[in-house]
DRENPA-3360 file (N, C-alpha, C; in nm, 2 decimals, always signed):
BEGIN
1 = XXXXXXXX = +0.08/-0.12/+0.00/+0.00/+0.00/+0.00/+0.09/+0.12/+0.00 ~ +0.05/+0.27/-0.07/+0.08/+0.34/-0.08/+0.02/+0.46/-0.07 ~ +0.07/+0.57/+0.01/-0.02/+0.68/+0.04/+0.07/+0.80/-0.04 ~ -0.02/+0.85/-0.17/+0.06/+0.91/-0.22/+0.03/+1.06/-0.29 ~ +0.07/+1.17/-0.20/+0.02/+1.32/-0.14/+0.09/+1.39/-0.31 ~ +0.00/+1.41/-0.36/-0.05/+1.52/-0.50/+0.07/+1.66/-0.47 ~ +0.03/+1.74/-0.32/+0.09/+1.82/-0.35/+0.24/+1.82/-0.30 ~ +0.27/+1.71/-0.31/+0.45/+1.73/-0.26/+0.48/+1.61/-0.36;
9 = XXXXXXXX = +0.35/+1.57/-0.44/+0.48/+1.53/-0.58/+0.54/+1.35/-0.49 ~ +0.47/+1.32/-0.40/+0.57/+1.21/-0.33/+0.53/+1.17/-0.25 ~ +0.54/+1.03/-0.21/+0.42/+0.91/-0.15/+0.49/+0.99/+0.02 ~ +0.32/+0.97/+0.11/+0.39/+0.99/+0.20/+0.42/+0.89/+0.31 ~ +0.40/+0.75/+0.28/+0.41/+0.63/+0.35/+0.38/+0.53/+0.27 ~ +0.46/+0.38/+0.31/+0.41/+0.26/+0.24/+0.39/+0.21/+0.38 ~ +0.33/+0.09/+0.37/+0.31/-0.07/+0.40/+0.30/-0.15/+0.35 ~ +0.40/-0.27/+0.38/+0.42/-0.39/+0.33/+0.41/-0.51/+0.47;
17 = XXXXXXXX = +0.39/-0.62/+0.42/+0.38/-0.71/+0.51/+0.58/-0.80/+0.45 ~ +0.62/-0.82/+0.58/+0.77/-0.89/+0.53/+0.76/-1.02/+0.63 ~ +0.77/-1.10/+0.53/+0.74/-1.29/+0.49/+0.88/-1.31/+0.52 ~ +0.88/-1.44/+0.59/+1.02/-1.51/+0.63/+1.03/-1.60/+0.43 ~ +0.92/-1.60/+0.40/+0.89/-1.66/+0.24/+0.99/-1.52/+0.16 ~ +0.93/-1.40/+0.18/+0.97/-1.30/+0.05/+1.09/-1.25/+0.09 ~ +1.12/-1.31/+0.18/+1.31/-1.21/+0.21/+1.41/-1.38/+0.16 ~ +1.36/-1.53/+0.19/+1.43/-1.59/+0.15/+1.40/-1.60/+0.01;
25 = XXXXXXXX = +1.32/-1.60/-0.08/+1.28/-1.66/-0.18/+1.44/-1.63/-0.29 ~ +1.46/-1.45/-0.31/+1.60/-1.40/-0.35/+1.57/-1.51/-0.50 ~ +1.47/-1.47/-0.59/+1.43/-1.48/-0.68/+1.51/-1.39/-0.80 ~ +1.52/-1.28/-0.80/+1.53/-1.15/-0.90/+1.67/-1.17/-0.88 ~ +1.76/-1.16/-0.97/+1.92/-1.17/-0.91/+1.93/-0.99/-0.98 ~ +1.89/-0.94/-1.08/+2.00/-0.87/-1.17/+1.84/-0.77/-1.16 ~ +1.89/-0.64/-1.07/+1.78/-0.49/-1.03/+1.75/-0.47/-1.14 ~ +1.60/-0.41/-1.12/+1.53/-0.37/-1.28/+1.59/-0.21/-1.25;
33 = XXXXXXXX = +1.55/-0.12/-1.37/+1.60/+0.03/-1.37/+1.48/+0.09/-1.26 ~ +1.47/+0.21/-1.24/+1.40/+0.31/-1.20/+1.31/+0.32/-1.34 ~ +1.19/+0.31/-1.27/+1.04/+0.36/-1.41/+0.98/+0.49/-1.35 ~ +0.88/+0.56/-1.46/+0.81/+0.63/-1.39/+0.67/+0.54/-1.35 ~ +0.58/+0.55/-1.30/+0.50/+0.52/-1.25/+0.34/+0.54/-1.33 ~ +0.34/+0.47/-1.44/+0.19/+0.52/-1.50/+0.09/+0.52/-1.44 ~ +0.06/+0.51/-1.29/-0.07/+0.46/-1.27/-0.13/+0.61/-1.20 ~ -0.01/+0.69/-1.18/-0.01/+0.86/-1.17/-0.06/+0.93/-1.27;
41 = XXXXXXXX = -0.14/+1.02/-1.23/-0.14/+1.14/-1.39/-0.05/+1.19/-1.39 ~ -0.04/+1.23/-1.55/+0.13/+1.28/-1.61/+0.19/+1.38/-1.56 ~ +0.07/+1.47/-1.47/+0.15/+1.63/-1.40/+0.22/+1.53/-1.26 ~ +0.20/+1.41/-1.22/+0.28/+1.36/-1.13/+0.39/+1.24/-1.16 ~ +0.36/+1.20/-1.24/+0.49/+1.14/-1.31/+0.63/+1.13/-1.31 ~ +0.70/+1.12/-1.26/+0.86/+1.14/-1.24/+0.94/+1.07/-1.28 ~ +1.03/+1.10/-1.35/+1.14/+1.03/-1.42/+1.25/+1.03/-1.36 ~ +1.31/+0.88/-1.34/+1.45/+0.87/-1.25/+1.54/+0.99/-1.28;
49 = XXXXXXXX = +1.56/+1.08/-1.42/+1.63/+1.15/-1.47/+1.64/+1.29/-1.38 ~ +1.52/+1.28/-1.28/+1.50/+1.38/-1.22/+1.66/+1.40/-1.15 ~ +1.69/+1.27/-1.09/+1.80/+1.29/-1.01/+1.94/+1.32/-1.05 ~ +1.95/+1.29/-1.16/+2.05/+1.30/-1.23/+2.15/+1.43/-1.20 ~ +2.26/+1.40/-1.17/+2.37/+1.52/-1.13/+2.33/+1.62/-0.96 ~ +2.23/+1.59/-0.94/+2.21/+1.58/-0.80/+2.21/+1.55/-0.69 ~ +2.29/+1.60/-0.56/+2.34/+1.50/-0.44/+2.21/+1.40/-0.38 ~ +2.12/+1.39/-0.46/+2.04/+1.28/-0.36/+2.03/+1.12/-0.43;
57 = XXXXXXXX = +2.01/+1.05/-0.35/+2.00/+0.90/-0.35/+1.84/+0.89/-0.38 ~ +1.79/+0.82/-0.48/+1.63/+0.73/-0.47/+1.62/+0.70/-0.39 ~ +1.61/+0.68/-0.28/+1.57/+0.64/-0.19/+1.43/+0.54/-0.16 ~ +1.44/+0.42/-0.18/+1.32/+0.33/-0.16/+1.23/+0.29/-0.06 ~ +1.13/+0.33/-0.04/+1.04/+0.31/+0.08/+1.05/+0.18/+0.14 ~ +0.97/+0.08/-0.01/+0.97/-0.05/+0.03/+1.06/-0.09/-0.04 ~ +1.18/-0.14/+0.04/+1.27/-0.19/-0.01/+1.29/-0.34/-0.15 ~ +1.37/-0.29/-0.21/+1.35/-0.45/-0.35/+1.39/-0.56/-0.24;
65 = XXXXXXXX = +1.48/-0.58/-0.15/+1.51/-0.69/-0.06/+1.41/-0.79/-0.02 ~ +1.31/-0.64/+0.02/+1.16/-0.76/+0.14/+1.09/-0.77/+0.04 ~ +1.14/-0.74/-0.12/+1.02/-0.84/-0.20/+1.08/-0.87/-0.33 ~ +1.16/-0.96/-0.27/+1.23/-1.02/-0.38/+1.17/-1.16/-0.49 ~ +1.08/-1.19/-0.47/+1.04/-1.31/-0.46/+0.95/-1.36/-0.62 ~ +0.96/-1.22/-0.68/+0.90/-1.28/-0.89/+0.97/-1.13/-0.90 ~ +0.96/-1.10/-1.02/+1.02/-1.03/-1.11/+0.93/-0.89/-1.04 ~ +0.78/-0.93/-1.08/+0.70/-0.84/-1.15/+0.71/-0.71/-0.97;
73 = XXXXXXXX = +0.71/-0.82/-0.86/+0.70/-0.78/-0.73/+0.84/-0.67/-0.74 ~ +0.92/-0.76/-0.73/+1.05/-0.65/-0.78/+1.03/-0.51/-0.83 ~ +1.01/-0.54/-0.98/+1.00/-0.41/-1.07/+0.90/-0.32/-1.00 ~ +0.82/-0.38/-0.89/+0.73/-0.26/-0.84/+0.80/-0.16/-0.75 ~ +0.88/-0.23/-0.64/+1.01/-0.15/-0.58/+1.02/-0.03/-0.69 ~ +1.10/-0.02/-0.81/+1.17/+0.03/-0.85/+1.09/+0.15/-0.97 ~ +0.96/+0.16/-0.92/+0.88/+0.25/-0.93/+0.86/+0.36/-0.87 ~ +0.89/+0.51/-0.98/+0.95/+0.61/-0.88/+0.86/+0.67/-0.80;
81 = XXXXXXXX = +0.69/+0.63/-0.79/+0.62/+0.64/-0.65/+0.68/+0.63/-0.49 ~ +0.75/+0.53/-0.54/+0.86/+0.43/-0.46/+0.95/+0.50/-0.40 ~ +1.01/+0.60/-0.46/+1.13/+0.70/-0.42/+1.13/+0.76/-0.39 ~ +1.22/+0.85/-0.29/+1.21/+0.98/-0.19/+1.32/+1.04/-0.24 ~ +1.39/+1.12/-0.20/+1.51/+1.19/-0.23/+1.60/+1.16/-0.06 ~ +1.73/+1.11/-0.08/+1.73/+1.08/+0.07/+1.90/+1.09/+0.04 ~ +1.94/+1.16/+0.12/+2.07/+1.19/+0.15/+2.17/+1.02/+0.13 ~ +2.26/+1.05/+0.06/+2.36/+0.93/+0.01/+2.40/+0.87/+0.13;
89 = XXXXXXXX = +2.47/+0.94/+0.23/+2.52/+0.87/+0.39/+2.43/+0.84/+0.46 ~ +2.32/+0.84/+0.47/+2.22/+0.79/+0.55/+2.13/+0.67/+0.46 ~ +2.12/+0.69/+0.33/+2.04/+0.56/+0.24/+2.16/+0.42/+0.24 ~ +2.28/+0.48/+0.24/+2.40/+0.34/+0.20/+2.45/+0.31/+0.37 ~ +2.39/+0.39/+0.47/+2.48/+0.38/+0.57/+2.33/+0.33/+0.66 ~ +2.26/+0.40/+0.70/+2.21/+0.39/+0.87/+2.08/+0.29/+0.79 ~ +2.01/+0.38/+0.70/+1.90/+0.27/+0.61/+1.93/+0.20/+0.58 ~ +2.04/+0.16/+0.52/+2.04/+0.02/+0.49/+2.07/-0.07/+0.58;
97 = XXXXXXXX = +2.14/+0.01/+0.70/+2.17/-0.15/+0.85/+2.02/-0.15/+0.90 ~ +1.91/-0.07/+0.87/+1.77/-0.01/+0.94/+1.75/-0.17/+0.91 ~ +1.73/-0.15/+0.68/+1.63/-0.25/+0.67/+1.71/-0.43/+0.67 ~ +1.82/-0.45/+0.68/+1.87/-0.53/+0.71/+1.85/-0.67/+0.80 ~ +1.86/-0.51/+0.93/+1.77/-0.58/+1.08/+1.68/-0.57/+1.08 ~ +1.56/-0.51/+1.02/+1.42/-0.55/+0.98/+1.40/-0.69/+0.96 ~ +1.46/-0.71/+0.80/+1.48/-0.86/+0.78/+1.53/-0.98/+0.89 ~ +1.61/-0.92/+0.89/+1.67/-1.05/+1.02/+1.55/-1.02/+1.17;
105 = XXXXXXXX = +1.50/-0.96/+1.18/+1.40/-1.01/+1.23/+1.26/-1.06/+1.23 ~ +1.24/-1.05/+1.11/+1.16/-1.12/+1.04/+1.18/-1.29/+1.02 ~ +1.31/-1.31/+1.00/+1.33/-1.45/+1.01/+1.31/-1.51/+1.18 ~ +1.36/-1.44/+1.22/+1.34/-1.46/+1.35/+1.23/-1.46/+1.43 ~ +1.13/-1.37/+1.41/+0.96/-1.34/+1.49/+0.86/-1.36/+1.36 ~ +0.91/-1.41/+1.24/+0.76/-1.43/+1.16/+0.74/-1.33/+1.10 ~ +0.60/-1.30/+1.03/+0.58/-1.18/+0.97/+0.56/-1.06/+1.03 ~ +0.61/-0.93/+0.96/+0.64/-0.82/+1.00/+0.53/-0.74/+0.92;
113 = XXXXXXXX = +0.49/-0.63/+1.00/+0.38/-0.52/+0.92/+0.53/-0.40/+0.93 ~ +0.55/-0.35/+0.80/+0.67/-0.22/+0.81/+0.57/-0.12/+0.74 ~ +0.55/-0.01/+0.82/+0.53/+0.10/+0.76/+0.62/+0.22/+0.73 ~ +0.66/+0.26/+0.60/+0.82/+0.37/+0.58/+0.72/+0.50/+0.53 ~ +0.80/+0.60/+0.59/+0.70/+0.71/+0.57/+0.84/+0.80/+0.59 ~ +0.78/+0.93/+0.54/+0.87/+1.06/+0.52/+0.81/+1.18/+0.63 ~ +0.87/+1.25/+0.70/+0.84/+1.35/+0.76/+0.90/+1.48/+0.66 ~ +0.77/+1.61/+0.62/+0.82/+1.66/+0.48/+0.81/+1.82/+0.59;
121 = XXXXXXXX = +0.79/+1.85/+0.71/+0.79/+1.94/+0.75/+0.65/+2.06/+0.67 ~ +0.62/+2.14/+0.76/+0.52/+2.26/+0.68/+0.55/+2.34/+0.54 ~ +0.68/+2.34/+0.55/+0.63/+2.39/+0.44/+0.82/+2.31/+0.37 ~ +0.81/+2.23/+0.29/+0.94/+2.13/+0.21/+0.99/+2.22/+0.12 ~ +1.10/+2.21/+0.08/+1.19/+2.20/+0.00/+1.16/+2.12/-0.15 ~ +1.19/+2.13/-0.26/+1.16/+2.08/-0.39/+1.33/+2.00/-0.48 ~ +1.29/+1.90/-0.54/+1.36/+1.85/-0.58/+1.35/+1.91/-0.74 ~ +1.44/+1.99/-0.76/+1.37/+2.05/-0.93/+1.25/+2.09/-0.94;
129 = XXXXXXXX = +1.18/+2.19/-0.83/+1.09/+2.21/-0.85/+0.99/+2.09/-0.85 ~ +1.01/+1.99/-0.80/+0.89/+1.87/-0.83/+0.87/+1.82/-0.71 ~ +0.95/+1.69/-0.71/+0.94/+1.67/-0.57/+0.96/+1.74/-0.44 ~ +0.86/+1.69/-0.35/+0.94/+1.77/-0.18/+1.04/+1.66/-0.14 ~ +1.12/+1.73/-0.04/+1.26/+1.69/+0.00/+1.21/+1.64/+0.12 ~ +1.21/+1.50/+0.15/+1.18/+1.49/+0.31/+1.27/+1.56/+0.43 ~ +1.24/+1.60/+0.50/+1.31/+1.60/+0.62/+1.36/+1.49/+0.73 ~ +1.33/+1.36/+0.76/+1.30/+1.26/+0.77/+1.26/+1.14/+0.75;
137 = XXXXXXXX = +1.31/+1.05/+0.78/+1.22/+0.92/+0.75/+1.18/+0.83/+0.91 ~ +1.13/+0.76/+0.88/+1.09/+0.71/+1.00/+1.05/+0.50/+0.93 ~ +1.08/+0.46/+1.00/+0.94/+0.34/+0.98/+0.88/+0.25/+1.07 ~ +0.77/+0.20/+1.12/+0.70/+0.14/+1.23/+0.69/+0.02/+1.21 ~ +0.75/-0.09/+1.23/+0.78/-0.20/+1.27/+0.70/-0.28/+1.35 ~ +0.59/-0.34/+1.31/+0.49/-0.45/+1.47/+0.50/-0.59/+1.38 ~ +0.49/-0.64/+1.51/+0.54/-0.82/+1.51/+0.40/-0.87/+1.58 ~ +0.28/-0.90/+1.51/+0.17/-1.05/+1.56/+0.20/-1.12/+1.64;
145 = XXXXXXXX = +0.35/-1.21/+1.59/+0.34/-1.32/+1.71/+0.37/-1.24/+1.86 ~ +0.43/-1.15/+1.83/+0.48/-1.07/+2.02/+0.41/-0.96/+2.02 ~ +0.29/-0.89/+1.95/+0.21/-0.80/+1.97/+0.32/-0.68/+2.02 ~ +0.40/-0.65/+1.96/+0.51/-0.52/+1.96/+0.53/-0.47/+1.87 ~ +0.58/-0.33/+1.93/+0.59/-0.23/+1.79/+0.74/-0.14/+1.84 ~ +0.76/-0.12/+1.70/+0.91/-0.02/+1.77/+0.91/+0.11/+1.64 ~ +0.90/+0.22/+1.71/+0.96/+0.30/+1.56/+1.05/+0.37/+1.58 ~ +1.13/+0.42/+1.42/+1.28/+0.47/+1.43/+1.20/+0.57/+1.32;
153 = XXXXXXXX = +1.33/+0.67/+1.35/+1.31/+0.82/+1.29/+1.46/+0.86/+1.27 ~ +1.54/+0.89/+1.18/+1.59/+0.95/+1.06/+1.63/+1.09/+1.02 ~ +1.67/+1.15/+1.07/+1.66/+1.27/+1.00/+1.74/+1.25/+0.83 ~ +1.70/+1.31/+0.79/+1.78/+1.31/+0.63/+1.89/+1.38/+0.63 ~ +2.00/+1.33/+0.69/+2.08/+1.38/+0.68/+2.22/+1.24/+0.71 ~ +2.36/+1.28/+0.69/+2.40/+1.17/+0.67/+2.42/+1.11/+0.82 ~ +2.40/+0.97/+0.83/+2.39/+0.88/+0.94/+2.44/+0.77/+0.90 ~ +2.58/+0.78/+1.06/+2.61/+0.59/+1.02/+2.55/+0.48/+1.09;
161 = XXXXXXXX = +2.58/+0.35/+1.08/+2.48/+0.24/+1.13/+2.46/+0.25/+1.24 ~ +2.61/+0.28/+1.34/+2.60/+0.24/+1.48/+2.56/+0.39/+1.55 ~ +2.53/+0.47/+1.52/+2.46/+0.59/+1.58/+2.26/+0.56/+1.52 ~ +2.28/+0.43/+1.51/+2.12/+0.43/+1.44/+2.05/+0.39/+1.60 ~ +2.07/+0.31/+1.63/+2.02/+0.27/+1.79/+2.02/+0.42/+1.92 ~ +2.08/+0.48/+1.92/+2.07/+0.60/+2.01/+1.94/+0.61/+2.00 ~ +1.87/+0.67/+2.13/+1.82/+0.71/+2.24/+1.71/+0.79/+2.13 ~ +1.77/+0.88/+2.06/+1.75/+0.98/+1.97/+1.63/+0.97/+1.83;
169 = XXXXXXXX = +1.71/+0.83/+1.81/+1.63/+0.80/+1.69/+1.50/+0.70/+1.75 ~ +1.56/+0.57/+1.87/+1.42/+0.51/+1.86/+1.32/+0.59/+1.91 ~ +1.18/+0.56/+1.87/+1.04/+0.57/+1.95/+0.94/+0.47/+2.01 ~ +0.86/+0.53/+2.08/+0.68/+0.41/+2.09/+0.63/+0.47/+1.96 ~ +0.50/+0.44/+1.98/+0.45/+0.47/+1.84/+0.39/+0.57/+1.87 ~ +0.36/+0.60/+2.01/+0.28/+0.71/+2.04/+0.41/+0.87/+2.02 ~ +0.49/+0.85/+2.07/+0.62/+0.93/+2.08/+0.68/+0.97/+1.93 ~ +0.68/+0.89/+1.84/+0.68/+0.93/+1.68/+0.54/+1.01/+1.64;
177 = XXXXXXXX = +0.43/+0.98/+1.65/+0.29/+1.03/+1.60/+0.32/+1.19/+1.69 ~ +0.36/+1.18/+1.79/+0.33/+1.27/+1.84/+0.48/+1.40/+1.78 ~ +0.58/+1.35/+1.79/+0.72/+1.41/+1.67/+0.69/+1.45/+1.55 ~ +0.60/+1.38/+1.51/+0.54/+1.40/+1.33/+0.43/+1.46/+1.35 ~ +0.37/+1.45/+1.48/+0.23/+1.58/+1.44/+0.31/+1.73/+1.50 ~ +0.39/+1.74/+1.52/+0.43/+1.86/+1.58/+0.50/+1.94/+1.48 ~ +0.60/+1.89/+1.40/+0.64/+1.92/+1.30/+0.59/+1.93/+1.13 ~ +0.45/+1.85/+1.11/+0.45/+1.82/+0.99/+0.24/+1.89/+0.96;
185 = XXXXXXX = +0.20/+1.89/+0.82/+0.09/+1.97/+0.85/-0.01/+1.88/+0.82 ~ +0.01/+1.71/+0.85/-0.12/+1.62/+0.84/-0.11/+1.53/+1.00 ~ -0.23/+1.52/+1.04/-0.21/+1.47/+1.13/-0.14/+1.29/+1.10 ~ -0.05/+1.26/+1.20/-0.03/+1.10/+1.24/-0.10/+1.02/+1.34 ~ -0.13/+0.91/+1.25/-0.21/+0.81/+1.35/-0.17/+0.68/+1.30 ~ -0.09/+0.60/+1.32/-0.06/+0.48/+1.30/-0.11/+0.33/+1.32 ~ -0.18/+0.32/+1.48/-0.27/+0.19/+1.46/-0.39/+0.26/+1.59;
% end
């Protein structure tokens, strides 16, 4: 699922469910490109080219990893709905140990509900005039079999792995909704 806000040009959350099945399966060996997204009207449409020559990383909500498992599931990752603008040292560095240990615990506790979302602040920043620039990322993490939730929060800026766990970044769920309604101009409510 995707929640995907007209006036900033840019989804403002996914959810995916992550399968001890869709993280082993590692089906897809060889990444599809960045597409634009037809199922947008064309004044929302974005072309990977957007990025081109500019310091940001695509940045992928739902990661290609937790859904590796047919082609077609793949190629949807790589749909620039799918993309945020996200600072290089924090997409190759803190995000990527984030969704890692997502996965590994997913093998561990069963299926996982991940919700990845952007904090874009009142009034965002523009990527070429198109997209908004998040200010953050965050994503909400709950596990069925142990009825637990954890969320982490991101600033977009660069971050290494072992400063990901500080005090700083995790939350409750109530402690992020309440972070993201303070700063941003839609209310948060997560479960």
């Amino acid at each position: 699922h995707i929640a995907f806000d007209e006036k900033l040009c840019a989804a403002r959350w996914t959810l995916h469910r992550l399968t001890r099945i869709s993280i082993t399966a590692r089906l897809v060996e060889r990444r599809p490109a960045f597409e634009v997204d037809s199922s947008l009207p064309p004044p929302l449409q974005v072309a990977s080219t957007l990025y081109d020559g500019l310091p940001w990383d695509r940045g992928h909500l739902v990661p290609s990893d937790d859904i590796n498992y047919s082609a077609a599931s793949c190629k949807q990752t790589f749909l620039m709905s799918n993309v945020l603008p996200q600072d290089p040292k924090l997409n190759r560095n803190a995000w990527k140990s984030l969704e890692s240990h997502i996965r590994q615990w997913a093998e561990i506790l069963g299926d996982l509900y991940v919700v990845t979302g952007a904090s874009f602040g009142k009034r965002s920043r523009r990527l070429n005039q198109t997209v908004a620039i998040p200010k953050g990322f965050y994503k909400v993490i709950y596990s069925e079999r142990v009825h637990r939730a954890i969320a982490i929060y991101c600033p977009n800026k660069p971050l290494d792995a072992h400063y990901l766990w500080r005090d700083e970044n995790l939350f409750s769920i109530s402690a992020l909704e309440a972070k993201l309604n303070e700063s941003d101009d839609l209310p948060y409510r997560f479960f």
